[in-house]
N, C-alpha and C positions, 0 to 999 in steps of 0.2 A: 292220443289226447289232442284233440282240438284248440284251435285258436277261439277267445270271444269274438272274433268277426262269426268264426265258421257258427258259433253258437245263437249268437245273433240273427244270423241267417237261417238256420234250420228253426227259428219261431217264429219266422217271417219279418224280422225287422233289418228292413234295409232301406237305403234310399234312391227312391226311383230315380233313373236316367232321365224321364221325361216328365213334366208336372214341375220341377223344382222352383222355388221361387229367389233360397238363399243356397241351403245345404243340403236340403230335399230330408230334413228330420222331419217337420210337420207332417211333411205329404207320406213320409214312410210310414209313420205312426200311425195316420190318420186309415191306411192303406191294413193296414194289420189288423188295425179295430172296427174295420167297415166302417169306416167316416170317411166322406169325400174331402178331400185338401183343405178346399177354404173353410168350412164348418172345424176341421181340425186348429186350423193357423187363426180361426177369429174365437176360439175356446183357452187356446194360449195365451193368446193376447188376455182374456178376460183374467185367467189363473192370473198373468203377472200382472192385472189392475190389482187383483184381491191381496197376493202375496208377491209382493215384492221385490226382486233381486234375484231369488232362488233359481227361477228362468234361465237368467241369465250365467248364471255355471252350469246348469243341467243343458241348454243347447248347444253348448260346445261340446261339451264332454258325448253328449250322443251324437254329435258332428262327427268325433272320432271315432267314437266304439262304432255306430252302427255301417256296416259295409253299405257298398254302393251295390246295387242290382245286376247280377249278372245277366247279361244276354246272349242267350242262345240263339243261334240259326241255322238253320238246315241248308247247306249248299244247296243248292239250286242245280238242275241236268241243264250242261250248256246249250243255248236256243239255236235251232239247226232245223233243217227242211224235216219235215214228216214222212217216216218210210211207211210205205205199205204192205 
């Protein structure tokens, strides 16, 4: 049985390493629902013009639950003269 990060994670919501502006919720969100960052982070904004407060425990709370982006990299073949 898995963690809710790991669960999190396999719907694709996490928060990107690069793009972040505070906690990288927006940009994860915005990342999962094919919306680019800022369109994501100026539709939040709008939500907490309409509705009030609610925002502001829901971005924390997904600050915690949603993991950060794991990064993969493929070692690299150490760079050395070309044999023939």
């Amino acid at each position: 049985m898995g963690t809710i990060h790991d669960s999190l994670a396999e719907q694709g919501l996490v928060r990107p390493i690069q793009g972040r502006v505070l906690g990288g919720v927006c940009a994860g969100l915005g990342r999962r629902f094919g919306i680019d960052p800022w369109p994501a982070r100026l539709l939040f904004l709008l939500i907490l013009l309409v509705l009030p407060g609610s925002q502001l425990l829901i971005y924390p709370i997904l600050w915690i639950l949603m993991p950060t982006e794991r990064v993969s990299y493929e070692p690299t073949a150490p760079a050395g003269p070309a044999t023939a």
